[in-house]
PDB file of N, CA, C and O in Angstrom:
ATOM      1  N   UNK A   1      33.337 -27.468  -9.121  1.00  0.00           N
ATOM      2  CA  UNK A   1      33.045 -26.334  -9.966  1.00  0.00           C
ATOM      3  C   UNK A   1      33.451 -25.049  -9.271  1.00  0.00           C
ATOM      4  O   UNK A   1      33.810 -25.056  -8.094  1.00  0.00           O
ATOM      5  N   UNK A   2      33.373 -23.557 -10.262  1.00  0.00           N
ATOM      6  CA  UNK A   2      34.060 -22.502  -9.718  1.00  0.00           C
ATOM      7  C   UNK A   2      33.031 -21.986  -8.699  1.00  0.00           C
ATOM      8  O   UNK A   2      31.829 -22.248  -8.653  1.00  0.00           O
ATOM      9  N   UNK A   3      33.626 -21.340  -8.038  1.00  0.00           N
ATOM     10  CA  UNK A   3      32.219 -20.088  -7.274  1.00  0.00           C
ATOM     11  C   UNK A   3      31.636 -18.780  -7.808  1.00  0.00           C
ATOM     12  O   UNK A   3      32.421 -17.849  -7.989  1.00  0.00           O
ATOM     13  N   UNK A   4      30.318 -18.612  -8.082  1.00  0.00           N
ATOM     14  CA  UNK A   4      29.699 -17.716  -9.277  1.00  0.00           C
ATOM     15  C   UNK A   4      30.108 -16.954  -8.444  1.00  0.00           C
ATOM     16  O   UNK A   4      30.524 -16.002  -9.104  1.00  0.00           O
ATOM     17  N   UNK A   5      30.397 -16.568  -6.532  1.00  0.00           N
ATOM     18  CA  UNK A   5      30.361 -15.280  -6.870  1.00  0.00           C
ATOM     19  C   UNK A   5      31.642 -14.335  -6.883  1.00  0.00           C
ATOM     20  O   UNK A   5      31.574 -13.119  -6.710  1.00  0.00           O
ATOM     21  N   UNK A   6      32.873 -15.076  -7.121  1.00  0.00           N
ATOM     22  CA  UNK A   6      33.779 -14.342  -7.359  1.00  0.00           C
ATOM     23  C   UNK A   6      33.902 -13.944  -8.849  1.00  0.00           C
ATOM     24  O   UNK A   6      34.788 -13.230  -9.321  1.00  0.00           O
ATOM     25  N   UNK A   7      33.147 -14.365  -9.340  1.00  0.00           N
ATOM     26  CA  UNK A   7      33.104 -13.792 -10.778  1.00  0.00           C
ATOM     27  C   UNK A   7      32.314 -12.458 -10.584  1.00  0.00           C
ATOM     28  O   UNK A   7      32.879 -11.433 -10.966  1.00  0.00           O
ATOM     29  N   UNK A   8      31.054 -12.359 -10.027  1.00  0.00           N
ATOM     30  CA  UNK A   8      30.125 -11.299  -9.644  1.00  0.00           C
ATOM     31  C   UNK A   8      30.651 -10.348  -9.156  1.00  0.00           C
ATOM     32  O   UNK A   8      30.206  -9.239  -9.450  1.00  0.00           O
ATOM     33  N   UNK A   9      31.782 -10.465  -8.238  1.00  0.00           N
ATOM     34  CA  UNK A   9      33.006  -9.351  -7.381  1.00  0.00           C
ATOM     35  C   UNK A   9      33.829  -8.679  -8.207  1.00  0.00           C
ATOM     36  O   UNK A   9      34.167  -7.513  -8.002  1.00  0.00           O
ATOM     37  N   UNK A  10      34.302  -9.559  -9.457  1.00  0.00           N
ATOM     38  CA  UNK A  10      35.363  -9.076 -10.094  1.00  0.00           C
ATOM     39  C   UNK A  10      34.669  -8.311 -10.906  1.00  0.00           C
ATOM     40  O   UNK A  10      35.082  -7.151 -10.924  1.00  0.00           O
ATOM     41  N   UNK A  11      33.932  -8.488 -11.462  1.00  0.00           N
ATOM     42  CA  UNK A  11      32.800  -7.720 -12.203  1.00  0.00           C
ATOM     43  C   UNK A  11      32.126  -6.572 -11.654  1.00  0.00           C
ATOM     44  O   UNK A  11      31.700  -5.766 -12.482  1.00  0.00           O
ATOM     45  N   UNK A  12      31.926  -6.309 -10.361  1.00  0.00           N
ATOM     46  CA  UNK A  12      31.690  -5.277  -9.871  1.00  0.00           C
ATOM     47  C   UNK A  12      32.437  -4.341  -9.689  1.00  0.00           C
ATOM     48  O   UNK A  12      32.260  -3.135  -9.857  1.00  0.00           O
ATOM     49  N   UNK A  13      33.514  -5.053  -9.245  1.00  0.00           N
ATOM     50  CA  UNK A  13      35.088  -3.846  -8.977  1.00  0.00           C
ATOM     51  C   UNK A  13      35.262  -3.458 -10.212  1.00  0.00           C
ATOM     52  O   UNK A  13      35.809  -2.389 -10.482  1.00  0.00           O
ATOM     53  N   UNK A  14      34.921  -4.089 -10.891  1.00  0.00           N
ATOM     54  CA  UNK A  14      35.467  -3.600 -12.567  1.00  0.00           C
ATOM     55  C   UNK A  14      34.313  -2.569 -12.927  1.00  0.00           C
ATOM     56  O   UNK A  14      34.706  -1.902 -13.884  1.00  0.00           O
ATOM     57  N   UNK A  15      33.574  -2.344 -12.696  1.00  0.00           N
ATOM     58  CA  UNK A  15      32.336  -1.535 -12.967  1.00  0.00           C
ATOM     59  C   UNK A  15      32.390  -0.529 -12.213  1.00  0.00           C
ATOM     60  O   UNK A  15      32.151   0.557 -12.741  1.00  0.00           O
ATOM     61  N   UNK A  16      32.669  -0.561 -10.965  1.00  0.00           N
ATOM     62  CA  UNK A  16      32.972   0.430  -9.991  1.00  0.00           C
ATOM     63  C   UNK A  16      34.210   1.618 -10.690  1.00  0.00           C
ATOM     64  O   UNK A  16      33.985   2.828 -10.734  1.00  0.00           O
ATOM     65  N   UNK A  17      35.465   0.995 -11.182  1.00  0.00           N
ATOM     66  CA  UNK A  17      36.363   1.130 -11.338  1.00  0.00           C
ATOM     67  C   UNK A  17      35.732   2.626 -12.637  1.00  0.00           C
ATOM     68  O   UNK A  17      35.957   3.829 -12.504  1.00  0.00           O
ATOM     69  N   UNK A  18      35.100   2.075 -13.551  1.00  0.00           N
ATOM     70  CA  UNK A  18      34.790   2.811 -14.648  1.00  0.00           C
ATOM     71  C   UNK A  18      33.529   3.960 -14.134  1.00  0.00           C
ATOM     72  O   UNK A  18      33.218   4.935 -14.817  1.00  0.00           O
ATOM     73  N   UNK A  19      33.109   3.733 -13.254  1.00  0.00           N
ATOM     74  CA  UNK A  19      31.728   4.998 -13.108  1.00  0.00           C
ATOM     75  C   UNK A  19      32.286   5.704 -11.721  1.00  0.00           C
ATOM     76  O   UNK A  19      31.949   6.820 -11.326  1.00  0.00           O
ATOM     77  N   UNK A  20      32.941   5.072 -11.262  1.00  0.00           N
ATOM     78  CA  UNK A  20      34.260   6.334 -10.264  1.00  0.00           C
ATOM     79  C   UNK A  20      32.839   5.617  -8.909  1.00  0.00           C
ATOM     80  O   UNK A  20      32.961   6.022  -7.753  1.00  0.00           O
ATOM     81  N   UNK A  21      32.229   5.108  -9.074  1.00  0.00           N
ATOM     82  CA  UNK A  21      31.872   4.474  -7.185  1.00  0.00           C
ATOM     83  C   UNK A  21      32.365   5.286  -6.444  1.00  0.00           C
ATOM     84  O   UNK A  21      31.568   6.044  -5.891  1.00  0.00           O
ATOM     85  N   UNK A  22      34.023   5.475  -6.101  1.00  0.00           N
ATOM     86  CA  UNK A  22      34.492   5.814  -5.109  1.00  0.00           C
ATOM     87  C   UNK A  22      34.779   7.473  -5.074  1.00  0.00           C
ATOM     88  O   UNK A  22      35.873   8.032  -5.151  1.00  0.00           O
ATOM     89  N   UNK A  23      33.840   7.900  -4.974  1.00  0.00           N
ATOM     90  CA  UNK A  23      33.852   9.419  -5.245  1.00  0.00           C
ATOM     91  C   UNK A  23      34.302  10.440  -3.910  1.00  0.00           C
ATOM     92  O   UNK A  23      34.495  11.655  -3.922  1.00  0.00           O
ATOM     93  N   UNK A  24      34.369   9.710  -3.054  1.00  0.00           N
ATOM     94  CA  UNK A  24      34.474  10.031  -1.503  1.00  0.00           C
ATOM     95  C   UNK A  24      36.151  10.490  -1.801  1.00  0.00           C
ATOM     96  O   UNK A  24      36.818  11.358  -1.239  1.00  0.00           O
ATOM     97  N   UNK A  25      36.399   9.863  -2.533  1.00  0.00           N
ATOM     98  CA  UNK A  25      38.027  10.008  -2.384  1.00  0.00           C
ATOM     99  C   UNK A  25      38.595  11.246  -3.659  1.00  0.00           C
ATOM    100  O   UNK A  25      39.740  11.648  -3.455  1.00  0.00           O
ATOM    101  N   UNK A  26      38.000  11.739  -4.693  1.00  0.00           N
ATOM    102  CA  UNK A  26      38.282  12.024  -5.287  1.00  0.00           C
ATOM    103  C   UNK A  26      37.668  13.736  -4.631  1.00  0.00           C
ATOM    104  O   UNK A  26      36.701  13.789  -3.870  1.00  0.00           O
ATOM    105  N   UNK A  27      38.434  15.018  -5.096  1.00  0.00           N
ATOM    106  CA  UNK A  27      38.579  16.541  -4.595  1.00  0.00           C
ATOM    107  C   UNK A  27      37.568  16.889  -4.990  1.00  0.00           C
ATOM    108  O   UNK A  27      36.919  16.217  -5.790  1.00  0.00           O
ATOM    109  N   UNK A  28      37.264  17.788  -4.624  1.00  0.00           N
ATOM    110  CA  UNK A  28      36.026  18.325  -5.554  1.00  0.00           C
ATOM    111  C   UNK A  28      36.682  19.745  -6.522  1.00  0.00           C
ATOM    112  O   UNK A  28      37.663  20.378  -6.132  1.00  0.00           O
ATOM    113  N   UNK A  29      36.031  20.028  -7.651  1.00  0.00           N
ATOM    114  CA  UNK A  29      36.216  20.540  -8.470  1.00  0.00           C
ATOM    115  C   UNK A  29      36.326  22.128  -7.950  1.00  0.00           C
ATOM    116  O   UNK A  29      35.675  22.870  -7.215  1.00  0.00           O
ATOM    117  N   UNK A  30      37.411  22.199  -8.682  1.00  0.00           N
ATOM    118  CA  UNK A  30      37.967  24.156  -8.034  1.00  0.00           C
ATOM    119  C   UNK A  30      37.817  24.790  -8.980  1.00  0.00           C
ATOM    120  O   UNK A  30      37.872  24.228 -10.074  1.00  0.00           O
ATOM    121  N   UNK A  31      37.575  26.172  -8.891  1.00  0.00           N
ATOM    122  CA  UNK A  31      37.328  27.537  -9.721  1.00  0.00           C
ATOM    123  C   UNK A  31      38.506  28.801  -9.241  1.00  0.00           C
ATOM    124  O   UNK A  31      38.426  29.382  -8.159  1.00  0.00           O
ATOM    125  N   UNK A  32      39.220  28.985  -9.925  1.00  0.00           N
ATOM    126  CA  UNK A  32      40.343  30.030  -9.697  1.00  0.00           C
ATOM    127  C   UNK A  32      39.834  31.235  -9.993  1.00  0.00           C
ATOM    128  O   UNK A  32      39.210  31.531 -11.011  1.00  0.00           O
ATOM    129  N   UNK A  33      40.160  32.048  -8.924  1.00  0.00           N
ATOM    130  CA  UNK A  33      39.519  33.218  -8.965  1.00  0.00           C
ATOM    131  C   UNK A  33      40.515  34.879  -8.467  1.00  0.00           C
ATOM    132  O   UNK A  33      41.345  34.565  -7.614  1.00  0.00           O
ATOM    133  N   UNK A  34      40.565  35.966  -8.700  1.00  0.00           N
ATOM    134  CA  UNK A  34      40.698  36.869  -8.306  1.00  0.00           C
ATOM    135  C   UNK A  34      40.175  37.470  -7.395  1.00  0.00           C
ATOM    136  O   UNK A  34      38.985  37.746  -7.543  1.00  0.00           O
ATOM    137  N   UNK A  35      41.048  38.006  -5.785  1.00  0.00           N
ATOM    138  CA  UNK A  35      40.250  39.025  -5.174  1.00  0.00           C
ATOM    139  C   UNK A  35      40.239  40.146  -5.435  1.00  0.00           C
ATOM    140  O   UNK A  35      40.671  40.462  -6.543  1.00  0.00           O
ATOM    141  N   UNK A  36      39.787  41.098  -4.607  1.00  0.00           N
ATOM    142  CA  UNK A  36      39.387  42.611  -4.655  1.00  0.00           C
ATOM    143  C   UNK A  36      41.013  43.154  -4.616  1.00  0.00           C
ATOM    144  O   UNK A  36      41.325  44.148  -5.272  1.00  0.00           O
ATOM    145  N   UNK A  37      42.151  42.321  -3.684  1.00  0.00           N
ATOM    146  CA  UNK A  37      43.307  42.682  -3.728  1.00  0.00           C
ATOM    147  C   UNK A  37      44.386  41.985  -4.562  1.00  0.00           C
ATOM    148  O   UNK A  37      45.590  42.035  -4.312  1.00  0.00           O
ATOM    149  N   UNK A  38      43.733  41.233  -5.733  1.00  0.00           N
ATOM    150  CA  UNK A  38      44.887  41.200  -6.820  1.00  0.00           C
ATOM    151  C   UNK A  38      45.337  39.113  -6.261  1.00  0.00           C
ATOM    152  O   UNK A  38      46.253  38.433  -6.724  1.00  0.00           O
ATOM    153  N   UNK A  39      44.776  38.883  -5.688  1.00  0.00           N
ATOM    154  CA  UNK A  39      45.103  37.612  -4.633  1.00  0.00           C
ATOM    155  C   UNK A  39      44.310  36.607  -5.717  1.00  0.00           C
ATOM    156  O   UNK A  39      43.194  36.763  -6.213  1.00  0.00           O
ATOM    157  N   UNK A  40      45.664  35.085  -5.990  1.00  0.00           N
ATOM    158  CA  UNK A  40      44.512  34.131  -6.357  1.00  0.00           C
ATOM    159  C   UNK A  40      43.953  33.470  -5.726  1.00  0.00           C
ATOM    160  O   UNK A  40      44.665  33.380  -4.725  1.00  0.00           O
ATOM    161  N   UNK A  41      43.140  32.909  -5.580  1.00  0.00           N
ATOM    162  CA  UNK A  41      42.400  32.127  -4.897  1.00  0.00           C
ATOM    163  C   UNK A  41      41.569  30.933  -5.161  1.00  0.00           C
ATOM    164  O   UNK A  41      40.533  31.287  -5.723  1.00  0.00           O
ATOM    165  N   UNK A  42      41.633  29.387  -4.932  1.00  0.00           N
ATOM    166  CA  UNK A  42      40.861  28.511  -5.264  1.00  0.00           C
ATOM    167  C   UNK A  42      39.586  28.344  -4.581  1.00  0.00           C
ATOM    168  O   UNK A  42      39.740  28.001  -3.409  1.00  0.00           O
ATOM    169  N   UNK A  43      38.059  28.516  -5.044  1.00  0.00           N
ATOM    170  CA  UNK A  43      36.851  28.368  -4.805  1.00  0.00           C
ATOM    171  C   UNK A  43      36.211  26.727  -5.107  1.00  0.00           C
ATOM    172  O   UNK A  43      36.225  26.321  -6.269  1.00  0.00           O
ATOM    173  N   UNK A  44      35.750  25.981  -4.175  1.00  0.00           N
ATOM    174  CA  UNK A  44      34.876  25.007  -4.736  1.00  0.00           C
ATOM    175  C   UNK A  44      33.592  25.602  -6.026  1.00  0.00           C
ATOM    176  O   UNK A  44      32.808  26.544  -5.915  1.00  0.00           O
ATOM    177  N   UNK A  45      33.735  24.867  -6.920  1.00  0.00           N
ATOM    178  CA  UNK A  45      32.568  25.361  -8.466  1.00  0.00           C
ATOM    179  C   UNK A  45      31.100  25.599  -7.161  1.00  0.00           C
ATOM    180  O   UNK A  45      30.648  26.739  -7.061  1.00  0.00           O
ATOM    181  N   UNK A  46      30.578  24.635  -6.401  1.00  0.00           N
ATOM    182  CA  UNK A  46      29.858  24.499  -6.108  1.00  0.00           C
ATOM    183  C   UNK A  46      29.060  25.862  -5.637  1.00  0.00           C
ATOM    184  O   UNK A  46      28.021  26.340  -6.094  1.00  0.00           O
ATOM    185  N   UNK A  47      29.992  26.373  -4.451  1.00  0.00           N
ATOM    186  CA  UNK A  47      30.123  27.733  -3.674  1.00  0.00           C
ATOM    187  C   UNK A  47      29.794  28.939  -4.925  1.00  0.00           C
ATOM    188  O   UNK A  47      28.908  29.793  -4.890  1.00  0.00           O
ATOM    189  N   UNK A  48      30.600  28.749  -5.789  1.00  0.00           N
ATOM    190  CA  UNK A  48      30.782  29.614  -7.111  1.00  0.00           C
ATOM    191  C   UNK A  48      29.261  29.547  -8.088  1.00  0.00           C
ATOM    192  O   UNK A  48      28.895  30.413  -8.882  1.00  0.00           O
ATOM    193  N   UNK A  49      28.545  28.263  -7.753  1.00  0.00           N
ATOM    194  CA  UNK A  49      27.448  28.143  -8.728  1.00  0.00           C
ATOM    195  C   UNK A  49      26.221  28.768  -8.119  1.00  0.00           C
ATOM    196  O   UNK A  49      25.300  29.126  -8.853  1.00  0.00           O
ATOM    197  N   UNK A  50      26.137  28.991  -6.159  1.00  0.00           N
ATOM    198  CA  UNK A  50      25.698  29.037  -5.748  1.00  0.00           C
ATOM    199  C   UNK A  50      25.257  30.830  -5.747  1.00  0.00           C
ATOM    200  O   UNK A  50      24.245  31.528  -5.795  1.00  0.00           O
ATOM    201  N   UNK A  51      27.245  31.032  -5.628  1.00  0.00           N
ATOM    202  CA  UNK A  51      26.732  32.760  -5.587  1.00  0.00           C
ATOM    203  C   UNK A  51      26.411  33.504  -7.122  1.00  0.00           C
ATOM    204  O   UNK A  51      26.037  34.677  -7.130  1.00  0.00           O
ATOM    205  N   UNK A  52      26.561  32.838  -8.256  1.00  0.00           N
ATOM    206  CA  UNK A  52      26.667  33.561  -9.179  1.00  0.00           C
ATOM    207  C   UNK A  52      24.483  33.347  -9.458  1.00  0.00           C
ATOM    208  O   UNK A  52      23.850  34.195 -10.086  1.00  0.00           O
ATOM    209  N   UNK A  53      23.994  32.436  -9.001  1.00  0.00           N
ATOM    210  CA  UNK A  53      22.703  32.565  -9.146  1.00  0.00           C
ATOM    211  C   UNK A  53      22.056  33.600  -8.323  1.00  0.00           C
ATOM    212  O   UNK A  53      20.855  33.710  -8.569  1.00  0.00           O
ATOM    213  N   UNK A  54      22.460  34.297  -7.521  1.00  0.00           N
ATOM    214  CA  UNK A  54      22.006  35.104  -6.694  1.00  0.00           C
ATOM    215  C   UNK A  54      21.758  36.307  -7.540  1.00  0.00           C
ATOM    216  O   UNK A  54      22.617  36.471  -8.405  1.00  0.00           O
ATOM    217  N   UNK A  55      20.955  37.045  -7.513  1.00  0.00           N
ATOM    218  CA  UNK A  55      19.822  38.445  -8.184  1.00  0.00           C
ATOM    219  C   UNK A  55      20.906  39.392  -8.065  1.00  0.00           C
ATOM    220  O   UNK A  55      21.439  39.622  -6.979  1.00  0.00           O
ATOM    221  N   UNK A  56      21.275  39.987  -9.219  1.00  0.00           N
ATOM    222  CA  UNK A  56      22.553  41.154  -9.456  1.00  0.00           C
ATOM    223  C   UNK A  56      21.489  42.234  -9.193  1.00  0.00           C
ATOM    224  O   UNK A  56      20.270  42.066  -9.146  1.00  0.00           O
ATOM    225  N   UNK A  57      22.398  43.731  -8.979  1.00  0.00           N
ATOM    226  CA  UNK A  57      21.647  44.564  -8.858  1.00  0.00           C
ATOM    227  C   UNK A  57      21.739  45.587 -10.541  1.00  0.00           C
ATOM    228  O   UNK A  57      22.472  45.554 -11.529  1.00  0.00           O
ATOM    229  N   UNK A  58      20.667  46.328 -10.144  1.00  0.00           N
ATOM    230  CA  UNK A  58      20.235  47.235 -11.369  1.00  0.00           C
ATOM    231  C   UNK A  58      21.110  47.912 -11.603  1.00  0.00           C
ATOM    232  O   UNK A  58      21.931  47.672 -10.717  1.00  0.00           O
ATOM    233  N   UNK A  59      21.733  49.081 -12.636  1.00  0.00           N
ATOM    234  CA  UNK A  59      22.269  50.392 -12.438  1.00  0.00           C
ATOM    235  C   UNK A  59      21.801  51.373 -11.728  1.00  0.00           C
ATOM    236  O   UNK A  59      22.444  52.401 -11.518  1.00  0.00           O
ATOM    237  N   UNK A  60      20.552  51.138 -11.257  1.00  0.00           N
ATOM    238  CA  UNK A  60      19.811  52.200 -10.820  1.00  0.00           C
ATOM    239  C   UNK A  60      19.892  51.888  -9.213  1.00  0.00           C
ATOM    240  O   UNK A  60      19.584  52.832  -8.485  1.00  0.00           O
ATOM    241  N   UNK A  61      20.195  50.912  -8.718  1.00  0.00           N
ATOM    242  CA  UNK A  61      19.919  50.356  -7.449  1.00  0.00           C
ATOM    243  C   UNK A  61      21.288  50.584  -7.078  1.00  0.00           C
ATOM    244  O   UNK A  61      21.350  51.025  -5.930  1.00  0.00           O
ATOM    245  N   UNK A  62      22.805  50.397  -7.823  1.00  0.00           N
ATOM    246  CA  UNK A  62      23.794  50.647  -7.840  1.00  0.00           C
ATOM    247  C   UNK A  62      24.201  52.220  -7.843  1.00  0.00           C
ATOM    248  O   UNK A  62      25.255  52.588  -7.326  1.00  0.00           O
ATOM    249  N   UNK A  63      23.432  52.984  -8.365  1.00  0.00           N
ATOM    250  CA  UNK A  63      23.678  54.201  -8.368  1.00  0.00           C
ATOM    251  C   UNK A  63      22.964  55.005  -7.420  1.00  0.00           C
ATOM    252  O   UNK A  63      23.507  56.108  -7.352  1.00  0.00           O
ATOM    253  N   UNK A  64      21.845  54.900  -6.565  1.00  0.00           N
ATOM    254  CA  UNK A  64      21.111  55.172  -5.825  1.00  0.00           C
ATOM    255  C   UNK A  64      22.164  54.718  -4.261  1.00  0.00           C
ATOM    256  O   UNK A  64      22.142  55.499  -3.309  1.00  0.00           O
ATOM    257  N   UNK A  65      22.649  53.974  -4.221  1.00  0.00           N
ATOM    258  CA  UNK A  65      23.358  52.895  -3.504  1.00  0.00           C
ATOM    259  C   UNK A  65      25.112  53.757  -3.171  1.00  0.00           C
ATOM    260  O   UNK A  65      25.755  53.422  -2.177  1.00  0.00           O
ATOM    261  N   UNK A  66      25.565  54.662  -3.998  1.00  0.00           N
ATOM    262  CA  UNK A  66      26.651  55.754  -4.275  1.00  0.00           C
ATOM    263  C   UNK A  66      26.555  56.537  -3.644  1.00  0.00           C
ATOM    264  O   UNK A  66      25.454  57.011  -3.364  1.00  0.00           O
ATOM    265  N   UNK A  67      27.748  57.008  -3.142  1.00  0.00           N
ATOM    266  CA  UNK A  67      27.672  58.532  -2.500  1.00  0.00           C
ATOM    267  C   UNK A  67      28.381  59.301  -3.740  1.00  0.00           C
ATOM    268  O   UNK A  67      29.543  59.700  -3.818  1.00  0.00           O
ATOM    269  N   UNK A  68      27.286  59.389  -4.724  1.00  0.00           N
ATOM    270  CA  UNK A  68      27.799  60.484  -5.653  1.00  0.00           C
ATOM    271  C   UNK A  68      27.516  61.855  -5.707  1.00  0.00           C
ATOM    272  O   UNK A  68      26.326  62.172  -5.693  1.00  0.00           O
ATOM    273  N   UNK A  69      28.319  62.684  -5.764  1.00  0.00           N
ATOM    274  CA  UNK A  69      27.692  64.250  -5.670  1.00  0.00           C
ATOM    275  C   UNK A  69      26.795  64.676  -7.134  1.00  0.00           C
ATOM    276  O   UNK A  69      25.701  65.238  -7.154  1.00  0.00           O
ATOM    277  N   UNK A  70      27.151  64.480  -7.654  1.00  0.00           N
ATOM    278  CA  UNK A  70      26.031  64.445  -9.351  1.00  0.00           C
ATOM    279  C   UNK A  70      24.802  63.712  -8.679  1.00  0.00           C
ATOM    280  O   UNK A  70      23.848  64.491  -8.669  1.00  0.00           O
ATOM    281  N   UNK A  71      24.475  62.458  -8.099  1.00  0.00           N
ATOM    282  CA  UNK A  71      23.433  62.522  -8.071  1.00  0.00           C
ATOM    283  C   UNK A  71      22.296  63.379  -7.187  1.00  0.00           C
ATOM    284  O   UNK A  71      21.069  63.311  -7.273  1.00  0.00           O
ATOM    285  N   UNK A  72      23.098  64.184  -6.335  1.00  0.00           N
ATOM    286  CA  UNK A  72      21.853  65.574  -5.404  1.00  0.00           C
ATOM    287  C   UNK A  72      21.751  66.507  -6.744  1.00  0.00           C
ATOM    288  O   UNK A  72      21.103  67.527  -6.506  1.00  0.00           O
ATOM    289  N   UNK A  73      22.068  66.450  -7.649  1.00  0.00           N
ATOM    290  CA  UNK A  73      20.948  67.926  -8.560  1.00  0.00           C
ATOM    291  C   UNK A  73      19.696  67.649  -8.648  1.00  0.00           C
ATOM    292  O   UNK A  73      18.922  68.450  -9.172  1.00  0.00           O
TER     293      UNK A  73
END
C-alpha cells in the first residue's frame, strides 16, 4: 500500500503555496513619497503607518512656533 504521508506533504505544500507560508521571502510593501527637495523616495507602509499616527500640531502651536513679525502686536 501507498504511504499516507506523502499525500499529507503534498497537501501541505499545496496549502502553503496558496496562504503565501513563505513570507520571509516576499518585500515588504513600499509607499512612494516626496521630499522637502522635490526627491522620490520609497518608504516601507509600515514606517509610514507609524509616523502618520503621531499627534499633528494645532494652528496655534504652529503659529506660536513662527518667527512671524505680525505675531509681536
Amino acid at each position: 500500500m501507498g504511504t499516507p504521508n506523502k499525500k499529507n506533504q503534498s497537501r501541505r505544500g499545496f496549502l502553503s503555496l496558496l496562504t503565501g507560508a513563505n513570507k520571509s521571502d516576499s518585500k515588504p510593501e513600499m509607499v512612494k513619497m516626496l521630499t522637502p527637495d522635490g526627491k522620490l523616495v520609497e518608504v516601507e507602509k509600515s514606517v509610514y503607518d507609524q509616523a502618520v499616527k503621531k499627534q499633528t500640531s494645532s494652528n496655534k502651536e504652529i503659529y506660536d512656533w513662527m518667527k512671524n513679525p505680525s505675531k509681536d502686536k
